[in-house]
SEVO-169272 format. One record per residue (C-alpha): residue in one letter; x, y, z. Coordinates in steps of 0.2 Angstrom, whole numbers, padded with zeros to 4 digits, always signed. Layout:
<recs>
aXYZ/...
</recs>
This chain:
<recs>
x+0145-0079-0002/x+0128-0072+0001/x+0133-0066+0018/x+0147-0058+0011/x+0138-0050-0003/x+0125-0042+0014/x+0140-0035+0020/x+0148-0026+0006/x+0130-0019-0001/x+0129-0015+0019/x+0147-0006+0021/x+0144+0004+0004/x+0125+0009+0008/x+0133+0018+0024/x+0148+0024+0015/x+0139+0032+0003/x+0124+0040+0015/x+0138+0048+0025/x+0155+0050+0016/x+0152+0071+0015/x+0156+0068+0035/x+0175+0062+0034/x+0172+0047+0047/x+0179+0031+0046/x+0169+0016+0039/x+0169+0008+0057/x+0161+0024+0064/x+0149+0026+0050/x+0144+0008+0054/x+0142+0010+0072/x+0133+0027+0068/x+0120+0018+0057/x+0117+0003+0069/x+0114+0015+0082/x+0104+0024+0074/x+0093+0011+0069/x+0086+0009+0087/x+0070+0015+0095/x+0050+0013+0096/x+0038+0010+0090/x+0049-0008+0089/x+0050-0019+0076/x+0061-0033+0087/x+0071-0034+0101/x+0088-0040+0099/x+0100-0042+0115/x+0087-0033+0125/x+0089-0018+0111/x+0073-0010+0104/x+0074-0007+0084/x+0064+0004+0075/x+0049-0001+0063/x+0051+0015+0056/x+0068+0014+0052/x+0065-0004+0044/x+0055+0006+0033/x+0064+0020+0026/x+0079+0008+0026/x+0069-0007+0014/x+0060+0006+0003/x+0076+0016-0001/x+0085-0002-0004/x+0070-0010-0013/x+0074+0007-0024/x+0091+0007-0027/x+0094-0013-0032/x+0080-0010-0042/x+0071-0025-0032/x+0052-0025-0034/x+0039-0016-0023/x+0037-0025-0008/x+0025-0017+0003/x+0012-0025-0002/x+0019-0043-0001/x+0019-0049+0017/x+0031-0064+0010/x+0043-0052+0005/x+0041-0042+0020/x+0047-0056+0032/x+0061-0061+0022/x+0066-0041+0022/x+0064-0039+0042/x+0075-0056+0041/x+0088-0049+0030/x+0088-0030+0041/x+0090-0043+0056/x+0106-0052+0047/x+0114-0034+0044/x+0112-0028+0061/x+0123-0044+0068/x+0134-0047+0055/x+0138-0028+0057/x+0142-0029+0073/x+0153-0043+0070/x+0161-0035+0056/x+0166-0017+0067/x+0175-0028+0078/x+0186-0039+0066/x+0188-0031+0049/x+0206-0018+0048/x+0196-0004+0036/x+0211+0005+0032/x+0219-0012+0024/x+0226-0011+0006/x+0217-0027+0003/x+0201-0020+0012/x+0202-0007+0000/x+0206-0017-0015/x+0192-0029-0011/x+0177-0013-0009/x+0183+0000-0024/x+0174-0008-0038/x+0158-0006-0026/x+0160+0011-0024/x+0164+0017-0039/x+0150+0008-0048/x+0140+0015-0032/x+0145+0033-0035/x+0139+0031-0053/x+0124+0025-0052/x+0124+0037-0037/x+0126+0051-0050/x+0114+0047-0063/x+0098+0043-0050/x+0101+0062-0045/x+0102+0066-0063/x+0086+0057-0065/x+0076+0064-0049/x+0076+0049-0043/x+0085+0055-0027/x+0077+0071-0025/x+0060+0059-0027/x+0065+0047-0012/x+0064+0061-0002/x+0049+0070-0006/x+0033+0065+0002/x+0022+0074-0007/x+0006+0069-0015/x-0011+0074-0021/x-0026+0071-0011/x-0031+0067-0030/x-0019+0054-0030/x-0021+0045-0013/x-0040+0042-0015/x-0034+0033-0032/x-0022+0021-0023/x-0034+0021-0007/x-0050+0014-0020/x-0036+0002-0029/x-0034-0005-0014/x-0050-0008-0006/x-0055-0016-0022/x-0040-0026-0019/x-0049-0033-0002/x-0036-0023+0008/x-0044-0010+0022/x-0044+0008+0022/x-0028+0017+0033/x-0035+0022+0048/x-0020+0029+0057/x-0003+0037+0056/x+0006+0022+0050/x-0006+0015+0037/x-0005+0029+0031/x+0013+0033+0028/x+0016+0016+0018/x+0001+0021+0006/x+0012+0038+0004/x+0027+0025+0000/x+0017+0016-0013/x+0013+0033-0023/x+0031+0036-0020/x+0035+0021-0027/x+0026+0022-0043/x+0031+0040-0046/x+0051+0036-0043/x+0045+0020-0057/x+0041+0033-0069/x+0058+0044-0067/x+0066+0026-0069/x+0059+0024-0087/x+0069+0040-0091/x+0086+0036-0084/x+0092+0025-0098/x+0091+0037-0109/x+0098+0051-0095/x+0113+0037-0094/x+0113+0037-0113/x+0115+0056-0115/x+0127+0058-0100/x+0140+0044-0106/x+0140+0051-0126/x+0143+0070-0120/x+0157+0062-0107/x+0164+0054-0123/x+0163+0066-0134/x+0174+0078-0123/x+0189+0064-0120/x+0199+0057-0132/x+0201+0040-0130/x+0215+0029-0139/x+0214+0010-0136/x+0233+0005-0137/x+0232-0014-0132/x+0219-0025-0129/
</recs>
């Protein structure tokens, strides 16, 4: 069940990034598994080089989206990450090859995925929660802050590019946290408007 559950947040995930491009699911698959190769490499698999960088974007933006905690700071949680990024990638691969996507039963199975994906979809971008992932912006200010928490923490100062770009995620993090206190009530607001334009009358229950 688990390895099915990898699969389906996988298949939506990609669907979702690239529906706007009218490809199949199976092409918007083998799109994002190729695309998730290159250096500087996190692992080789089947003499393939993958991308550290990629891992990255990919985990934070997930972490963000299932609401899973912050894990860049947790080497435990790191390792069961690159494990589960590892999983994706093969299973994928499988699944290209065996799954007919254009099934009625295929479609049956997803829909309930993607349409409470494209809601919660709507209501991150209403929140600026989407327009957040995005930005990498921060004040000096700001970084010096997270910098001094950390070295108080025991942790050593970034000293090059890529140290660098996961203390920009942890500010990243902890601004999305704050637009993600305001999206219950942005859901709240959204949903009572919605109602209040359509009539609704419950005939059998």
């Amino acid at each position: 069940m688990r390895i099915c559950r990898i699969v389906v947040i996988l298949i939506l995930g990609v669907f979702l990034s690239y529906c706007g491009e009218k490809q199949s699911i199976d092409e918007l698959l083998t799109r994002e598994m190729q695309s998730r190769r290159g250096e500087p490499a996190l692992f080789k698999l089947n003499g393939k080089n993958f991308s550290k960088k990629k891992f990255n974007e990919y985990n934070f933006r997930k972490n963000v989206y299932f609401e899973k905690g912050n894990p860049i700071e947790n080497p435990e949680e790191i390792k069961a990450a690159i494990n589960s990024y590892l999983n994706e990638i093969i299973l994928s691969n499988n699944v290209i090859s065996k799954v007919n996507f254009k099934s009625q039963e295929y479609n049956d199975f997803m829909m309930p995925y993607l349409i409470q994906g494209t809601i919660n979809y709507y209501f991150y971008k209403e929140a600026g929660i989407i327009a957040e992932m995005y930005n990498a912006s921060y004040s000096e200010k700001l970084k010096g802050a997270i910098m001094e928490e950390l070295s108080k923490n025991g942790k050593k100062r970034p000293t090059n590019a890529e140290e660098n770009a996961l203390i920009e995620n942890i500010i990243r993090w902890r601004k999305i946290q704050k637009y993600k206190e305001s999206e219950t009530y942005i859901k709240r607001d959204i949903l009572s408007k919605l109602k209040s334009e359509n009539k609704v009358i419950i005939l059998n229950q």
